[in-house]
Each structure stands twice: as structure tokens, then as C-alpha cells.
C-alpha positions in Angstrom: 0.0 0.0 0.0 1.0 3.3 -0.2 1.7 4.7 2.9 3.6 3.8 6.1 3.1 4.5 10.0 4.9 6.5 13.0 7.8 8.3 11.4 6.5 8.6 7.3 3.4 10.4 9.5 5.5 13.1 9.8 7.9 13.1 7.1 5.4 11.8 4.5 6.9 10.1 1.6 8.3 11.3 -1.2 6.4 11.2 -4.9 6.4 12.1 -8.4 4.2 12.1 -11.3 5.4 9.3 -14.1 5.0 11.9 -17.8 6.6 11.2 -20.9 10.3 10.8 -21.3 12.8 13.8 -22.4 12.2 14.3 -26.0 9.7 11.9 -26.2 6.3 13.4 -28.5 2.7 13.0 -28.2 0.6 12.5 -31.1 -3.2 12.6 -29.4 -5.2 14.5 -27.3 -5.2 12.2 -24.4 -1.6 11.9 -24.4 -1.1 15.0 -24.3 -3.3 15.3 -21.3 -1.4 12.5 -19.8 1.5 15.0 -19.3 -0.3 16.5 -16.4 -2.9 13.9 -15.1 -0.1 11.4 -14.9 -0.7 8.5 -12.2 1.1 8.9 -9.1 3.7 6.1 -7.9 5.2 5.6 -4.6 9.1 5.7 -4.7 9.7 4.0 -0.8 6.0 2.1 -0.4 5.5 1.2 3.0 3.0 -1.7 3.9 -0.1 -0.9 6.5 0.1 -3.2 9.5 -2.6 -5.6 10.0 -5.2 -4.2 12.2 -8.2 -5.8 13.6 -11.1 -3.7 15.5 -12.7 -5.3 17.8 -16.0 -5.2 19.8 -17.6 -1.9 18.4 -21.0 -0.7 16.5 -20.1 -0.7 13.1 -22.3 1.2 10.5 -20.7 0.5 7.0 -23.1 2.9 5.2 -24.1 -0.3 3.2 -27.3 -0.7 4.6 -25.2 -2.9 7.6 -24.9 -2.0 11.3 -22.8 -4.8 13.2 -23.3 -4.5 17.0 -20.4 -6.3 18.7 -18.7 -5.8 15.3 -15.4 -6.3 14.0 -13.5 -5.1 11.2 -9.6 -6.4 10.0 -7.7 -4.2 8.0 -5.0 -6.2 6.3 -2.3 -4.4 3.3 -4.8 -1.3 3.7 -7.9 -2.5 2.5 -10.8 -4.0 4.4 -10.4 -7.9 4.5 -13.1 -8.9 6.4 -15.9 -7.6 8.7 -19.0 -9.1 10.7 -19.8 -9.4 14.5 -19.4 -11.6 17.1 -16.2 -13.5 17.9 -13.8 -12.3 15.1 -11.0 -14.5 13.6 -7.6 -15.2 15.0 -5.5 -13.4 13.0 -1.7 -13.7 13.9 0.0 -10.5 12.6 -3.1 -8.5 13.5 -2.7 -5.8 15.9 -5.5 -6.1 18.2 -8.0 -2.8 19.0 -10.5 -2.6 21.6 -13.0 -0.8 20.1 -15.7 -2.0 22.8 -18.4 1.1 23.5 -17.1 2.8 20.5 -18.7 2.8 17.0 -17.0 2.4 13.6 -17.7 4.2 10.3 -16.1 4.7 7.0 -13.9 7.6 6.7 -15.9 11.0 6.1 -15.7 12.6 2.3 -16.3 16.1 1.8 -17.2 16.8 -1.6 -17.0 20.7 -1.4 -14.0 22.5 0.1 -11.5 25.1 -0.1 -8.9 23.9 2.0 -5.5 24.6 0.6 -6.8 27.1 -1.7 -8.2 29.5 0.7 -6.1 28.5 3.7 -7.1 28.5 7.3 -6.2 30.7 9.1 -6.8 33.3 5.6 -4.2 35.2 4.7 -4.4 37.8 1.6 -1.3 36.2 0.4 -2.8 32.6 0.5 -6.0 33.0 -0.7 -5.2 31.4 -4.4 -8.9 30.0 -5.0 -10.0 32.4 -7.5 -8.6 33.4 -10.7 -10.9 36.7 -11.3 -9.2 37.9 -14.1 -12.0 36.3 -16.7 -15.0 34.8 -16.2 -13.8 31.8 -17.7 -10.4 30.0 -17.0 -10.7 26.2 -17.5 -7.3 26.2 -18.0 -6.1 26.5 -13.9 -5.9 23.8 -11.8 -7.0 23.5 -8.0 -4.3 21.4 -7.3 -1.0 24.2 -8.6 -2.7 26.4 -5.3 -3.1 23.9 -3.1 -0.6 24.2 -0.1 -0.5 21.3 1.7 0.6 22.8 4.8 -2.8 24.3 5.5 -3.6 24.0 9.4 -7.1 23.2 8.3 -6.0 19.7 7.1 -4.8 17.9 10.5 -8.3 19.5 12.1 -10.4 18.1 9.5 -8.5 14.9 10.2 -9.0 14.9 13.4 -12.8 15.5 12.6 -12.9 12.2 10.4 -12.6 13.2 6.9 -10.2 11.2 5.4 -10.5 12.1 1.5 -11.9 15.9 0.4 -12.4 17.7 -2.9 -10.8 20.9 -3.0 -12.2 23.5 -5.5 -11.9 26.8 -7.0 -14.2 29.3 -6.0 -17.7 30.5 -7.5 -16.2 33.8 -9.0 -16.0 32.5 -12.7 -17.9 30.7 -14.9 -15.8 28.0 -14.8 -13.3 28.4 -12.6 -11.0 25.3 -13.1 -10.3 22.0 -12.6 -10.9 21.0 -8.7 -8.9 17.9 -6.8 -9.2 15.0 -4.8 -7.3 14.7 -2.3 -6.4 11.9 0.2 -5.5 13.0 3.9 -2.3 12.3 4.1 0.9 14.3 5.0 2.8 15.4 1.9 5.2 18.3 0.6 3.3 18.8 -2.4 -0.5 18.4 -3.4 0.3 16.0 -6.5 1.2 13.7 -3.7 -2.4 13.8 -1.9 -4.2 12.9 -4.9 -6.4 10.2 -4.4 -5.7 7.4 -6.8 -7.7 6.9 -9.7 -10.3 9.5 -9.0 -11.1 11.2 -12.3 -10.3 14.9 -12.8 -13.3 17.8 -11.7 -14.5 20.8 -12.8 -15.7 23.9 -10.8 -18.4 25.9 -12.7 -20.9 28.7 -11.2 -24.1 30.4 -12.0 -26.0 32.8 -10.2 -25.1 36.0 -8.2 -21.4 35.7 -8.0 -20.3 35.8 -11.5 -22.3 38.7 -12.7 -21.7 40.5 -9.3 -18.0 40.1 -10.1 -18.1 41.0 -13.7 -20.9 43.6 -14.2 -18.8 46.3 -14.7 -16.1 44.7 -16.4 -16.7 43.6 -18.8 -19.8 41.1 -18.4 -21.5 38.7 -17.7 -23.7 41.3 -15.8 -27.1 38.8 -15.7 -28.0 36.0 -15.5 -28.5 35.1 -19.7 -25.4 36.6 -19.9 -23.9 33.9 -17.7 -25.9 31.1 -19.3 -24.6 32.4 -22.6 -20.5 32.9 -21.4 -21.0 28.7 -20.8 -22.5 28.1 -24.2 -19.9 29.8 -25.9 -17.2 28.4 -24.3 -18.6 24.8 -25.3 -18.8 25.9 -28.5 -15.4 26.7 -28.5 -14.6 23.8 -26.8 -16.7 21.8 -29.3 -14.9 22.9 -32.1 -11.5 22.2 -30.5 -12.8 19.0 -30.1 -13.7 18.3 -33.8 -10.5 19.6 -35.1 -8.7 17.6 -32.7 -10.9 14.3 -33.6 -10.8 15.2 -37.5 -6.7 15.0 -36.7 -6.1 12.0 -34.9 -8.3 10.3 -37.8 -5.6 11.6 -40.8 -2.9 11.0 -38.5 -4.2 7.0 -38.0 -4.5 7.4 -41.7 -1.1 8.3 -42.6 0.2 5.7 -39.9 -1.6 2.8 -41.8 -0.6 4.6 -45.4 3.1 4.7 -44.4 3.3 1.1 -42.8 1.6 -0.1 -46.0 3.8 2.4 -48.2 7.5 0.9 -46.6 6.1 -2.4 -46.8 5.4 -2.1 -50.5 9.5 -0.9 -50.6 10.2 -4.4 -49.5 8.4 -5.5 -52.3 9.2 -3.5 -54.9 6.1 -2.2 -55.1 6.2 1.6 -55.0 3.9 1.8 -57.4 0.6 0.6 -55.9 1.9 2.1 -52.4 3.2 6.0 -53.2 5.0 7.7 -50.4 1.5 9.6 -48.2 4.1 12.5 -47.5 4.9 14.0 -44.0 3.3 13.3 -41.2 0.3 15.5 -40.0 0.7 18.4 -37.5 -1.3 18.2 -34.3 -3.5 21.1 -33.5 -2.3 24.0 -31.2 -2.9 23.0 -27.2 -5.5 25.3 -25.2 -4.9 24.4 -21.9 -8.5 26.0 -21.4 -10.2 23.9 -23.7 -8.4 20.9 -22.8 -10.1 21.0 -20.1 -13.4 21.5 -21.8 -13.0 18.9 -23.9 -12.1 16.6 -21.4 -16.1 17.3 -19.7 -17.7 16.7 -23.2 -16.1 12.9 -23.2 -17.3 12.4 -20.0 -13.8 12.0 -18.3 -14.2 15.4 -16.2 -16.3 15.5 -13.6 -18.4 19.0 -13.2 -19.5 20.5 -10.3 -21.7 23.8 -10.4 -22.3 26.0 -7.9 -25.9 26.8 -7.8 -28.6 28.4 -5.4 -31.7 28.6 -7.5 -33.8 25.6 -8.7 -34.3 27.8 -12.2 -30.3 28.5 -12.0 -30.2 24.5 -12.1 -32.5 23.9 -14.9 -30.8 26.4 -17.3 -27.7 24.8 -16.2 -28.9 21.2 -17.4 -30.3 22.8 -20.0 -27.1 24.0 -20.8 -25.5 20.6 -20.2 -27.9 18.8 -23.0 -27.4 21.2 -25.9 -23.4 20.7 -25.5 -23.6 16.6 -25.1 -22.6 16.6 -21.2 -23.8 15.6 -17.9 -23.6 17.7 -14.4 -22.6 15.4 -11.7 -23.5 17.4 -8.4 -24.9 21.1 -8.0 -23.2 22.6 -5.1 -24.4 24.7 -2.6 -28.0 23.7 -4.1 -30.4 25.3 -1.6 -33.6 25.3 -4.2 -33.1 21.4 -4.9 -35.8 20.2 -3.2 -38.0 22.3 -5.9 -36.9 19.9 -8.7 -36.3 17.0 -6.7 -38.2 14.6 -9.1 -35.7 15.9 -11.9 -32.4 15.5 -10.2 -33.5 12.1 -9.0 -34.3 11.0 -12.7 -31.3 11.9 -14.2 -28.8 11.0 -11.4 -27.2 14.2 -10.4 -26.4 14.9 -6.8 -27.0 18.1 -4.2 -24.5 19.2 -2.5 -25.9 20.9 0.3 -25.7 22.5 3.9 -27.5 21.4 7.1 -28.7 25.0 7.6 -27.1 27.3 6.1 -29.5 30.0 4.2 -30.6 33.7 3.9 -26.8 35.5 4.0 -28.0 36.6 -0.1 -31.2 36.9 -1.9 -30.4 33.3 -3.7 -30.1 31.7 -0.8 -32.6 32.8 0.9 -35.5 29.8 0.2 -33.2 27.7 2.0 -35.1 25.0 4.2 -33.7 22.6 6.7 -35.8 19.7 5.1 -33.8 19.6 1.9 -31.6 16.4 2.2 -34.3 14.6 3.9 -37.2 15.5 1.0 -34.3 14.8 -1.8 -33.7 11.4 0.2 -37.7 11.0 0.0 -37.5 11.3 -3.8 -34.4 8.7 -4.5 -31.9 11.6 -5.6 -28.1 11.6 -4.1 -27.5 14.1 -1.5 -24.4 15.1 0.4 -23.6 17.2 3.3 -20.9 19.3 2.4 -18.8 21.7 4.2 -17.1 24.6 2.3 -16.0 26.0 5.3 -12.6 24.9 7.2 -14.8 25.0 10.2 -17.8 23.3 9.6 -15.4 20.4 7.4 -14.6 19.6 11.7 -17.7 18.4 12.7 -19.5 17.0 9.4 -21.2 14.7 11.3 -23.2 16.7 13.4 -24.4 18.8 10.1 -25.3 14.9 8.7 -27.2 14.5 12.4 -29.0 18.2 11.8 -30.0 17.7 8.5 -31.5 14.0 9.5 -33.3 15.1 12.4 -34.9 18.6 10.5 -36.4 15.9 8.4 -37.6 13.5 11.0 -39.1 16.6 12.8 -41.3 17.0 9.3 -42.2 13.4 9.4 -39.6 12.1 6.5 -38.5 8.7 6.9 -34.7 9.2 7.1 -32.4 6.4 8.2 -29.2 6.8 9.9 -28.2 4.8 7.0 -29.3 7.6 4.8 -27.9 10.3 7.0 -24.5 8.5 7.5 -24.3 8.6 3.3 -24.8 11.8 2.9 -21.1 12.4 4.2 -19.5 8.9 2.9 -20.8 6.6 0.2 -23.1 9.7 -1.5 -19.8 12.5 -1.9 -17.9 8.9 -2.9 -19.7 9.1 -6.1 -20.1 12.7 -6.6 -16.3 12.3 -6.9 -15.9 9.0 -9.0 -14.5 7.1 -5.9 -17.6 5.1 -4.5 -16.1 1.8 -5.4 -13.2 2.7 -3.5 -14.3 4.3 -0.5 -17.8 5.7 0.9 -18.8 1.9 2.8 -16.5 -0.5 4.8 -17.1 -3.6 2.4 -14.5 -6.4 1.7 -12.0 -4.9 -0.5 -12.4 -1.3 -0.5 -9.8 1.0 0.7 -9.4 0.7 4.6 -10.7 4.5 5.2 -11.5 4.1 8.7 -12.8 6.2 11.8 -13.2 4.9 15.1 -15.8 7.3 17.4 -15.9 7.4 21.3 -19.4 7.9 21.2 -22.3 7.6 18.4 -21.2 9.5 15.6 -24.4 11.8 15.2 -23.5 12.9 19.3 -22.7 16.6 19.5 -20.2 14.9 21.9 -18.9 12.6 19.5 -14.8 12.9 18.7 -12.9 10.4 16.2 -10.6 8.8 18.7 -8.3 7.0 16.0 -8.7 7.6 11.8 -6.9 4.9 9.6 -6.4 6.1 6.0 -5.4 3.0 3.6 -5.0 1.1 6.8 -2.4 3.3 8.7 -2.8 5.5 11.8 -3.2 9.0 10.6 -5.1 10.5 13.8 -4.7 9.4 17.5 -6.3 11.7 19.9 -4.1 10.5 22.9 -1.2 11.2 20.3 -2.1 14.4 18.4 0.6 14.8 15.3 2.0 18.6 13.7 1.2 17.8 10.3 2.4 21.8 9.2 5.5 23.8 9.9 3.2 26.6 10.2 2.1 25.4 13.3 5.1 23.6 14.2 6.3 24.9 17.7 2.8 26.6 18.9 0.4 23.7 19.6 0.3 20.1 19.3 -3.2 19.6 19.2 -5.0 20.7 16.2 
């Protein structure tokens, strides 16, 4: 697995994106983009121990809840799981876990962290590139400073993977970033495996607030219109690039079958098809476009209004993509039956509602009435604070509906911040549920998790030890030498 335990919790371990070779070239699109969303490798892997919990309440989020539950965690991944007497298991270090109660690891789909760092600073606040309304082109992950403060407190709150996103100022703002919690010198090396790349789009207030007098969008059909023409133009970048790759297959099979005919004597029948084809000029902006109309980018939009969220969709089906979460998303319970048919997720706030005109038919019943009506819903913190204590704004939301008489499970509720931002990210059959097999993203509570007195006593990622309560670890230099605990 990929990360070790006592002193790599400190030091981290030291990563590098695999690209192509010096002087190597790139003859497609996807290539190309494999430059910068090249997989991450481990150059000093250290193995997880075995670990077995013992003796707790375990709530997978699977629909399970184990009482006298155990759960072994073998090469960071889940092994095996059930109740009663567990199995004797040699290696395994043994945990107590009696009186305590075990969940997956917490996933925030909607944070800043890193970006706009905690405590804010002018000089760190690198989540908005306000110079257009539209800037595909930046990524979340060349601001993210991995020292952020915020990160060991949102540990030590339970969240053990987060998606870290531009802000709402543009259009599109850029590509966003999951992240694993885990201690790292640089953000490429807190990527979570495998999760597919994001995109952080707006509508609403805060694009035409910011660009109403300079230069526009100043209303809302100007924003709708600033994302059509950028898909246009993202469209056509497309085509060209597709129209390309088919000559330059073309001229691959034309001068195989032209140095073949050489062989032959042939010439004739096989004339020489000339010089190979010149790619397209890159866009780093449309790139990025591009990569949302084949389905391999992710997008998230920021969105208050339920009308804001049906232009957007509308949006979405004249340019051939799909929305995977509105964000924010106060107004969702107005179009519930529409977001549940076509499988795109809320992400939302307990209570949060009424600080602008937009948000201000906010209701505490929306996660429980989207629940009612079979759409996805997460709870979602976009605050360095509130990303602390996600599972009390799960145990808010869940008990606002049960107070209107909505059948909400804790099953539901314990989703909404594990299983349901899992898929909002592309990571659900990784983490999200402790099932056989799935990453061993684990937190172990002193009390049950929806308690306002609830703390995560110990949090595995991948199987290690990355939080300890009794043995609270600096995980920043910026704090290094005022506190130990976070």
C-alpha cells in the first residue's frame, strides 16, 4: 500500500508524477493530457500493518450495522468484517473498540482547503482566478498548499478524502482535486488514486456580481450564454482535434503499408502519403473543456436557484454533457423529481440559508425530501470550520427531516457524508462503505457519531494510523512549535 506509519506520519513520503520521457512526442489528445494527469507512484511504499477492531457498533453505510462488530484491516484494505467473535489473526494488531462505534472515513465533496487556507491570509488566498469569467485552463491542485492547518483539524474530525475546488467567481473556474488525507510536501502527492479529474463551474449571483462592470457577464442570460460559448469553443476544438487524430491514423496505416510495398518493390501501388500530419495548437482551457464533453471530467456547479439549475442542465444537454452534483444547491428540493431522474447529486448544507437573496429559500428539510424522492444528497462543508464536525451537520439535516415526518435512516444520513460525496467524486467503489475490498478509510468514534459529543478517537487512511487523539501529530511547519493539538 502506499503509505507507512509512525515516522512517514511526519515526514510523508516522497512522490512524483510518471510523464513522458525527455524528448519523447505526443501525437493525441489524451496523451497529451497524460502529461499533467499522470498516475502517481510511490518511490519507498511502506506496507499498513494488520489491524483488527474489535467489539464496536459498526455502520458500514451499506445498509449494515454490526453490533459487537469487528473489522480487519490487512495491506490497507478492508479484509473482512461481521460481528461476534472475530478470527484469529496472527500478525493482526489487536484494537478494543468495545463502547465505541465504527464508520467509513468521512468525504467532503465541497471545500476550499489549501486554496483559501485557514487561518486566511491575503497572500494565501489562491482560490480564485478573477481575471475572466472563464479560466478552464487553472488547476486547483498548482494552489493547493499542503501545509494548510485546516487539514490535521479536519482529520481529526474524520474526513479522510476531500475535494478541493476553485471558488464561484468565474464561470468556470478550473479543474478541482481529490485529495487523500495524508501528510505530503506537495499536493500531486495527496491525490487520491484513480479519481477522475473535476470541474468547478458557477451560476447565479457571484459571476455577474464580479463581472458587471467589467466587462460582463452582468445577468444572468449573460452567464448562461458565457457557458454556451465556451462549449462551443470547446466543441470545435474537439472536432479539429478528432478530424486530426483520424488523418494521423491514416497516414500511420498509409506509411506502414507504403515501406512495406519498398520491400516489395512495389512503389507503385503504395506512393510515399508524405509527412506526417501536424497536431492542432494546445489550449490548456479547452483541454479541459474537452475533457467534460467525453465524459472523463467530472463537473461541479455551484448553484442556489432551482431555475439557476435547470438552465444549467439545459445548458448541459445542448453541449452533449452531464452535471454530476450542483453545489451549494439550496432550491433542490423544488426539482427533486428531476435531479433524481437523471442521477445528479445536491450538495448541500444542514442549515445554512438567507446571507444573499439566492439563498434565501433555504429550508432545513432539503436532504431529507431529496432522500424521500431517490436523488443523491451530500452534506458538504465549504468551510474549514464546519469540514470539523460533518457529522453533526449529517445529524442536523437527518433530524430537520424527521421533525417533518420524512423517513430518514441513519443509514441515509451517515451517506450523505461517505458513500453519496464517494460518487459525486468517482471514488464510491473505493471508498464511501466498509465492504470487503475497498480502501481501509476508517474512523473509530468514542461515542455515536451523530453525538454533538462525539470525537474520532483514532482515523486509519489506507489502513495506517493518521489521527490518534491520545497522540495528536504537527502535520504543518506553520504550526510547528505553537500547539500540538490541532
Amino acid at each position: 500500500m502506499r503509505y507507512g506509519t509512525d515516522a512517514a506520519l511526519m515526514l510523508g513520503l516522497l512522490w512524483t508524477g510518471v510523464g513522458l520521457a525527455a524528448g519523447e512526442t505526443s501525437t493525441s489528445l489524451e496523451e497529451i493530457e497524460a502529461r499533467g494527469q499522470a498516475p502517481i507512484e510511490v518511490l519507498a511504499p511502506v506496507a499498513a500493518p494488520t489491524v483488527l477492531l474489535r467489539g464496536g457498533t459498526v455502520l458500514t453505510a451499506a445498509g449494515d450495522r454490526l453490533e459487537d462488530g469487528w473489522v480487519l484491516m490487512r495491506d490497507g484494505l478492508i479484509a473482512d468484517l461481521g460481528t461476534g467473535e472475530p478470527p484469529v489473526v496472527d500478525d493482526a494488531k489487536v484494537l478494543d473498540v468495545t463502547d465505541h462505534y465504527v464508520t467509513p472515513g468521512l468525504i467532503d465533496a465541497h471545500s476550499h482547503l489549501g486554496l483559501f487556507s485557514s487561518p486566511g491570509s491575503i497572500a494565501h488566498g489562491d482560490g480564485n482566478e478573477a481575471t475572466a469569467p472563464v479560466t478552464p485552463g487553472v488547476w486547483g491542485e498548482h494552489s493547493m498548499w499542503p501545509q494548510d492547518p485546516g487539514l490535521a483539524r479536519a482529520l481529526a474530525g474524520g474526513v479522510t478524502t476531500f475535494q478541493t475546488l476553485p471558488g464561484s467567481t468565474n464561470l468556470v473556474g478550473g479543474r478541482g482535486v481529490v485529495l487523500h488525507m495524508v501528510p505530503a510536501r506537495g499536493a500531486r502527492a495527496m491525490r487520491f488514486p484513480g479519481a477522475p479529474e473535476t470541474l468547478k463551474m458557477a451560476c447565479g449571483e457571484n459571476p455577474k456580481r464580479t463581472y458587471g462592470e467589467r466587462g460582463g457577464p452582468s445577468t444572468r442570460m449573460g452567464n448562461v450564454e458565457g457557458n454556451r460559448s465556451a462549449f462551443l469553443e470547446a466543441r470545435a476544438f474537439l472536432d479539429e482535434w478528432d478530424a486530426y487524430e483520424e488523418e494521423h491514423a491514416e497516414w500511420v496505416e498509409d506509411n506502414a503499408a507504403h515501406d512495406a510495398a519498398l520491400t516489395k518493390k512495389e512503389k507503385r501501388d503504395h506512393p510515399d502519403p508524405g509527412d506526417e500530419p501536424e497536431p492542432p495548437d494546445r489550449d490548456l482551457g479547452k483541454e479541459t473543456l474537452a475533457g467534460v464533453l467525453r465524459g472523463e471530467i467530472l463537473p461541479q456547479v455551484h448553484c442556489y436557484q432551482a431555475d439557476d439549475m435547470l438552465s444549467m442542465l439545459q445548458v448541459a444537454d445542448e453541449m452533449g454533457f452531464r452535471i454530476r452534483a450542483f453545489h451549494h444547491a439550496l432550491e433542490s428540493y423544488k426539482i427533486r423529481d428531476i435531479l433524481a431522474e437523471r442521477e445528479v447529486a445536491s450538495c448541500t448544507w444542514a442549515d445554512w440559508w438567507g446571507f444573499k437573496l439566492e439563498a434565501f429559500d433555504g429550508i432545513p428539510h432539503n436532504a431529507a425530501l431529496l432522500t424521500e424522492a431517490g436523488a443523491r444528497v451530500t452534506i458538504k462543508s465549504d468551510s474549514s470550520i464546519g469540514i470539523q464536525r460533518l457529522n453533526q451537520e449529517a445529524a442536523k439535516a437527518r433530524r430537520s427531516g424527521l421533525e417533518a415526518g420524512l423517513d430518514v435512516s441513519e443509514d441515509d444520513a451517515l451517506r450523505w457524508i461517505t458513500l453519496h460525496p464517494a460518487w459525486v467524486l468517482g471514488i464510491d467503489d473505493q471508498v464511501g462503505s466498509l465492504e470487503r475490498e475497498k480502501r481501509a478509510d476508517v474512523v473509530v468514534w468514542d461515542a455515536h457519531p451523530f453525538s454533538v459529543y462525539a470525537k474520532a478517537r483514532w482515523v486509519f487512511v489506507d489502513g495506517a494510523l493518521r489521527w490518534d487523539t491520545e497522540r495528536p501529530q504537527v502535520w504543518s511547519d506553520f504550526r510547528a512549535g505553537w500547539e500540538v493539538t490541532p
